[in-house]
Each structure stands twice: as structure tokens, then as C-alpha cells.
Chimera marker file (.cmm) of the C-alpha trace (Angstrom):
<marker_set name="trace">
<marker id="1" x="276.763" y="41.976" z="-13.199" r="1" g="1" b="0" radius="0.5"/>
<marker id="2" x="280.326" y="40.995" z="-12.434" r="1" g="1" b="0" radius="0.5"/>
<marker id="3" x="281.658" y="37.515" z="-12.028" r="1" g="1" b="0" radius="0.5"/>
<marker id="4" x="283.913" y="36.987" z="-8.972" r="1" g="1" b="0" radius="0.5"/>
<marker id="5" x="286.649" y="34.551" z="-8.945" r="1" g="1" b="0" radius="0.5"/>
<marker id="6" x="287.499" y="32.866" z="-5.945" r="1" g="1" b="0" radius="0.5"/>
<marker id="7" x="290.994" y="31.785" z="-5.564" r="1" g="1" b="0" radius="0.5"/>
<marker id="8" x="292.201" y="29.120" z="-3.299" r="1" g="1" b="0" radius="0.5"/>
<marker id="9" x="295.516" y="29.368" z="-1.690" r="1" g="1" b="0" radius="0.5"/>
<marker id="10" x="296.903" y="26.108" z="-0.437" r="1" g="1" b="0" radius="0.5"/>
<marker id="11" x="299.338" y="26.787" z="2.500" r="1" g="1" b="0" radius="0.5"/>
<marker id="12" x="302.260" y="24.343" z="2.738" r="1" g="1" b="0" radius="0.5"/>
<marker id="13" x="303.212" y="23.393" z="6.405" r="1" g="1" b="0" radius="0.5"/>
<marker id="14" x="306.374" y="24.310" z="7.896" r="1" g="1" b="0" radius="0.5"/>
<marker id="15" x="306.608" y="21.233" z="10.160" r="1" g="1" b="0" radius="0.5"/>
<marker id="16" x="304.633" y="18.040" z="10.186" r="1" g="1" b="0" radius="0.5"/>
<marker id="17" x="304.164" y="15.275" z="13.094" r="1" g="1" b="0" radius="0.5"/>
<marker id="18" x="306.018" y="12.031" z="12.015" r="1" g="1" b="0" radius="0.5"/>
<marker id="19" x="303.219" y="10.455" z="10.587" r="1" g="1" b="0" radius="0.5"/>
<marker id="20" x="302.314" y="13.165" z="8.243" r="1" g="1" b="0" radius="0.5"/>
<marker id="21" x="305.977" y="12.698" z="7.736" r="1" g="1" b="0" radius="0.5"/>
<marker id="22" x="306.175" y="8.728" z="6.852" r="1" g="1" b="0" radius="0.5"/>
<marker id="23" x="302.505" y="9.449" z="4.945" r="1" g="1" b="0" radius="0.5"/>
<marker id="24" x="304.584" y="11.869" z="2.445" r="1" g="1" b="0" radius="0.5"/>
<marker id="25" x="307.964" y="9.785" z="2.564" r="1" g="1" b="0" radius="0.5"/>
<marker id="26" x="305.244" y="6.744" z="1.420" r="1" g="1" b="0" radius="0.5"/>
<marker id="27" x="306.565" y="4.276" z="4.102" r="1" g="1" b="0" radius="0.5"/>
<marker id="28" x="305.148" y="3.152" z="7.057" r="1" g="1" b="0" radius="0.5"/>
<marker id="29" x="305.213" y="4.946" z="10.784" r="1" g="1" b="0" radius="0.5"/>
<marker id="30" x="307.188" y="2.043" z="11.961" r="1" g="1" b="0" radius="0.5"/>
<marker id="31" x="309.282" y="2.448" z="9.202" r="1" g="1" b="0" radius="0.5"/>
<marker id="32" x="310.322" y="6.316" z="9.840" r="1" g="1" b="0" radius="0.5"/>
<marker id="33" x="310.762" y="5.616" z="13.217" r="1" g="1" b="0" radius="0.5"/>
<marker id="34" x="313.073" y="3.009" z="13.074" r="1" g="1" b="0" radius="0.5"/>
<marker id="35" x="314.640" y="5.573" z="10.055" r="1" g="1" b="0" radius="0.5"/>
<marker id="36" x="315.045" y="8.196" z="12.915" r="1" g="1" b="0" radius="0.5"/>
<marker id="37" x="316.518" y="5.585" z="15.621" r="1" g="1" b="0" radius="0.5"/>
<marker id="38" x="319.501" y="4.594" z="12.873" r="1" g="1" b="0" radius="0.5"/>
<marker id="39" x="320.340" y="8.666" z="12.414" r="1" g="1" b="0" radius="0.5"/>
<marker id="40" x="318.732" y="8.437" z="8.488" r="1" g="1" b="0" radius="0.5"/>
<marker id="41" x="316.770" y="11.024" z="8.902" r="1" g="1" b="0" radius="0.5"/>
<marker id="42" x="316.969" y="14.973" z="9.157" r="1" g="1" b="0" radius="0.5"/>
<marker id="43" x="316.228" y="16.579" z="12.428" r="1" g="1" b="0" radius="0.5"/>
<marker id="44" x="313.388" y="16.259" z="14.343" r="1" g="1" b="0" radius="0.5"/>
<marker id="45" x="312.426" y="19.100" z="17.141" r="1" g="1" b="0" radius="0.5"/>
<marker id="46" x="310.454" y="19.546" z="20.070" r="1" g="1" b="0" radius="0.5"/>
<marker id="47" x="307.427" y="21.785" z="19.367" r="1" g="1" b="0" radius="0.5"/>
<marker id="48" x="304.538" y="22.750" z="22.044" r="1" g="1" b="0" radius="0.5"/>
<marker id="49" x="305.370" y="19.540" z="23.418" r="1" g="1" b="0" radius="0.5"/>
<marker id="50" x="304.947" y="17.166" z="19.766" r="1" g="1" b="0" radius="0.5"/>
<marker id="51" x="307.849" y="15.994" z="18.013" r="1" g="1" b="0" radius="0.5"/>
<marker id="52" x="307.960" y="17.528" z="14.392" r="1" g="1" b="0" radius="0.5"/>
<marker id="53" x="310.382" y="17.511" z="11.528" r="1" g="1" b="0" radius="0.5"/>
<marker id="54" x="310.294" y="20.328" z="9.173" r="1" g="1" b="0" radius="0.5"/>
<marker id="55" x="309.231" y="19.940" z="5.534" r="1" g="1" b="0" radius="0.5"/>
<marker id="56" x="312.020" y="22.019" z="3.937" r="1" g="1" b="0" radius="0.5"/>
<marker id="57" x="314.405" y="19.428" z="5.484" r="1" g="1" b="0" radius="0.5"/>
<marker id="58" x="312.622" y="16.971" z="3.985" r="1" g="1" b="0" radius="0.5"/>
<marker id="59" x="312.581" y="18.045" z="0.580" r="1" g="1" b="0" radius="0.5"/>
<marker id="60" x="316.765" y="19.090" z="1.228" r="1" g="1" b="0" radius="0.5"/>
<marker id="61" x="316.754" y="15.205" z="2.440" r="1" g="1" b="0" radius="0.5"/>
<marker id="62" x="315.425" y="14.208" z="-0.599" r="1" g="1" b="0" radius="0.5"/>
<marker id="63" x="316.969" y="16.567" z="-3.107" r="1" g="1" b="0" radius="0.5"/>
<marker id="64" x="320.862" y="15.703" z="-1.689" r="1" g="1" b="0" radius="0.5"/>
<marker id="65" x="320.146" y="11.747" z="-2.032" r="1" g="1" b="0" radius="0.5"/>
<marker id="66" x="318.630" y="10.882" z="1.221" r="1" g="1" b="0" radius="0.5"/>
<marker id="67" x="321.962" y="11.000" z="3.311" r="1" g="1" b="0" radius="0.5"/>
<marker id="68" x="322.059" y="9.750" z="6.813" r="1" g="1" b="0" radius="0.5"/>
<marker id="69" x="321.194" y="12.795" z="9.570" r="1" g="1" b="0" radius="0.5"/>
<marker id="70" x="325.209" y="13.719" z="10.541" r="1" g="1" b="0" radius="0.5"/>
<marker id="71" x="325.903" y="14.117" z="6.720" r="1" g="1" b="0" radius="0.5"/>
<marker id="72" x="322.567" y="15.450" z="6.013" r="1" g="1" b="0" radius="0.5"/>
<marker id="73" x="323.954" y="18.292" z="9.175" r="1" g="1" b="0" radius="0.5"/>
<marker id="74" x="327.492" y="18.333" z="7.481" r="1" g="1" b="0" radius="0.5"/>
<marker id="75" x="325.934" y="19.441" z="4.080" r="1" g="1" b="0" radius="0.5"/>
<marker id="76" x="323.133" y="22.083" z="5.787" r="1" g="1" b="0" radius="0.5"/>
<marker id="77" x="325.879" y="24.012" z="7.701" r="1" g="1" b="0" radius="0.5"/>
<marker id="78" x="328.316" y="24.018" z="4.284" r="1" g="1" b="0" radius="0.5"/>
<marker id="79" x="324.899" y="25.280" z="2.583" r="1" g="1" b="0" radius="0.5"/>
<marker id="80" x="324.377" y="22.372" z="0.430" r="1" g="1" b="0" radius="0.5"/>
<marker id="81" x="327.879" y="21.996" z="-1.204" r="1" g="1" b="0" radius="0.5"/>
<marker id="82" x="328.363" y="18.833" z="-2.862" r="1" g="1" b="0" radius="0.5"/>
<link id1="1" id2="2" r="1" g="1" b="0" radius="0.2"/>
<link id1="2" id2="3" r="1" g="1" b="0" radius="0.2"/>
<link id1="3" id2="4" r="1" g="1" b="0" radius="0.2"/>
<link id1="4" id2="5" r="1" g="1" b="0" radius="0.2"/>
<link id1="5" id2="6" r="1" g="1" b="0" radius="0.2"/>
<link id1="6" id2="7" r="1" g="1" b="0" radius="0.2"/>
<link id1="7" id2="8" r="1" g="1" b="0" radius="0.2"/>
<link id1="8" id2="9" r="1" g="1" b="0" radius="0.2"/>
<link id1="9" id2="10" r="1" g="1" b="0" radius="0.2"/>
<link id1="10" id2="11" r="1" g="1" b="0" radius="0.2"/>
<link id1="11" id2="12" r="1" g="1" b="0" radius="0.2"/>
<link id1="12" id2="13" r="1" g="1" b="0" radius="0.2"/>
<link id1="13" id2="14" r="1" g="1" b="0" radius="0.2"/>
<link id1="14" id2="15" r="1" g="1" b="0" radius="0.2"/>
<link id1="15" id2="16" r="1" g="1" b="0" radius="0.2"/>
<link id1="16" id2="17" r="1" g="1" b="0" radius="0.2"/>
<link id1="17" id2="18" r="1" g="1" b="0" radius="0.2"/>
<link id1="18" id2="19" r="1" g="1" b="0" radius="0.2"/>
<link id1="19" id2="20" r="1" g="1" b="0" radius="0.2"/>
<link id1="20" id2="21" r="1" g="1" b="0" radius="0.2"/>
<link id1="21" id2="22" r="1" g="1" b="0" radius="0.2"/>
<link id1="22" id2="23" r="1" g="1" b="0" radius="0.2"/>
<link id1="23" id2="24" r="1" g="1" b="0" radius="0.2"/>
<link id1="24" id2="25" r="1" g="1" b="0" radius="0.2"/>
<link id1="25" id2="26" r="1" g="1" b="0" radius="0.2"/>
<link id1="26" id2="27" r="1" g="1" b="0" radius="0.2"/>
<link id1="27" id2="28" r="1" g="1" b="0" radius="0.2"/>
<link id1="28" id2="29" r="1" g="1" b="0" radius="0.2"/>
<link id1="29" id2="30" r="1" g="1" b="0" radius="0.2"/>
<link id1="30" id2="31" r="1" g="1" b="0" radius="0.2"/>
<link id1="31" id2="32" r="1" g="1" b="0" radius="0.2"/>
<link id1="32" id2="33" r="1" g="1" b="0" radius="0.2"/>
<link id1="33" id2="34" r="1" g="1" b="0" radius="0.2"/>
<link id1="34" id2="35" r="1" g="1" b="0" radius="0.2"/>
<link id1="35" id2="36" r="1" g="1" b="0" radius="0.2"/>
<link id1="36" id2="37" r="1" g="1" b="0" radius="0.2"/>
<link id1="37" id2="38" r="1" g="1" b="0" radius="0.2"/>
<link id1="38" id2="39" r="1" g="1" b="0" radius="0.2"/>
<link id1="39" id2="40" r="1" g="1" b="0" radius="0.2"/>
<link id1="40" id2="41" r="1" g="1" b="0" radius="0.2"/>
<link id1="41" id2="42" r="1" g="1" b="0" radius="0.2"/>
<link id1="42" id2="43" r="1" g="1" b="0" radius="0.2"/>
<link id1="43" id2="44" r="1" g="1" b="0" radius="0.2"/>
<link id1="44" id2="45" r="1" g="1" b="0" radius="0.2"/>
<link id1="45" id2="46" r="1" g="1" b="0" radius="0.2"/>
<link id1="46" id2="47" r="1" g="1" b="0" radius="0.2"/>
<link id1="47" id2="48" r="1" g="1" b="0" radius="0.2"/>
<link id1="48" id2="49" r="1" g="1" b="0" radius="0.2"/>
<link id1="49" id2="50" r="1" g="1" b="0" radius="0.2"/>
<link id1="50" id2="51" r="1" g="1" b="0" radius="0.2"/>
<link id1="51" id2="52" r="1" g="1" b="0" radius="0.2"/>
<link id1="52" id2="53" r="1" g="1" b="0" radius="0.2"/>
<link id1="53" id2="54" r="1" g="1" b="0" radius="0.2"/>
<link id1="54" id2="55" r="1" g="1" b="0" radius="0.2"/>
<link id1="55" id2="56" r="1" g="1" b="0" radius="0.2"/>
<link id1="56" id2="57" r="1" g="1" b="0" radius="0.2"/>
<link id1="57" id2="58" r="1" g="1" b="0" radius="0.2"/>
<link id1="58" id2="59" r="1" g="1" b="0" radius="0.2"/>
<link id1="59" id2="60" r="1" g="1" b="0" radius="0.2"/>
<link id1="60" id2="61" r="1" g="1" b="0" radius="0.2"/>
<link id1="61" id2="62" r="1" g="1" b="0" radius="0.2"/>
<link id1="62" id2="63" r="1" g="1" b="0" radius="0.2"/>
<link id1="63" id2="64" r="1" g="1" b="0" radius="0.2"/>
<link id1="64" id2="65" r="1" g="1" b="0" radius="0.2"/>
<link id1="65" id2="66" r="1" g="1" b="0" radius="0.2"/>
<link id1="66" id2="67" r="1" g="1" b="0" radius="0.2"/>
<link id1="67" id2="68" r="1" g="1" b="0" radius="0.2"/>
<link id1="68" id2="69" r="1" g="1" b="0" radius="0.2"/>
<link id1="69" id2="70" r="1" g="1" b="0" radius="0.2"/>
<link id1="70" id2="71" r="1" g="1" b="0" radius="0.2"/>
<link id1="71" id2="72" r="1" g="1" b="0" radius="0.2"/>
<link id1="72" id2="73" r="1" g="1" b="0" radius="0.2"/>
<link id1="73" id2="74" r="1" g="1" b="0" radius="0.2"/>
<link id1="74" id2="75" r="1" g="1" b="0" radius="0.2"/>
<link id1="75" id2="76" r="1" g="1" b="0" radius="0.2"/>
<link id1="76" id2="77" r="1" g="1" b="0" radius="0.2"/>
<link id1="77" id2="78" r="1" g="1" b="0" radius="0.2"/>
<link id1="78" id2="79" r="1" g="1" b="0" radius="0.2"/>
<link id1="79" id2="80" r="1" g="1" b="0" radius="0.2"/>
<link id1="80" id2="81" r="1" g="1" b="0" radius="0.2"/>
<link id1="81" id2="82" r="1" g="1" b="0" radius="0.2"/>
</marker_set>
């Protein structure tokens, strides 16, 4: 007999809704709203009608310092030059 090996993929999301987003930024909803309201967030976009905010910004947010969204903009469309 042969043993089979299952393997489980785990498929990152490409956008989440902003309380999957405050959930993996660890603050409250409240919080990340009042966040977006003050520009210190990335980008959020319309999608099928729900507003979503993409993870890869998120992890670009985090990885340049967490800087407020018009930098955050600045630093996407120079590709991330410091």
C-alpha cells in the first residue's frame, strides 16, 4: 500500500474588509477608522460595493514605518525609495 500525503495550501487574501484589517493591525474597528479619517492609513477601494484595503499595502505600510496615506502614496509611486 502507499501512504498519501495531503498537503494544505493556505491562500493569503488580496484584500480584506476593515475589520479583518484592524483584527490583523491588533487595534480596534473604531480605532482604524478613525486611522483612515486622519489620512494614516494606505488606500482603501471600492470593491463589489464593500470597502477593502489590500494586504500587500498593509504589509508596505508596515515595512516603511507606518507613514501617513499621502507619504505612504509618495513612497509607492517612487517604488519604495527611502
Amino acid at each position: 500500500m502507499s501512504s498519501s500525503t495531503v498537503e494544505i495550501v493556505q491562500i493569503e487574501p488580496l484584500t480584506v474588509r476593515p475589520a479583518q484589517a484592524a483584527q490583523l493591525l491588533s487595534i480596534s474597528l473604531r480605532k482604524f477608522h478613525s486611522m483612515r479619517a486622519s489620512g494614516l492609513l494606505p488606500p482603501m477601494y471600492k470593491l463589489g460595493g464593500c470597502s477593502v484595503i489590500r494586504t500587500a499595502d498593509l504589509k508596505q505600510w508596515a515595512a516603511w514605518g507606518f507613514p501617513c496615506l499621502d507619504r505612504f502614496l509618495v513612497l509607492q509611486a517612487e517604488g519604495g525609495k527611502t
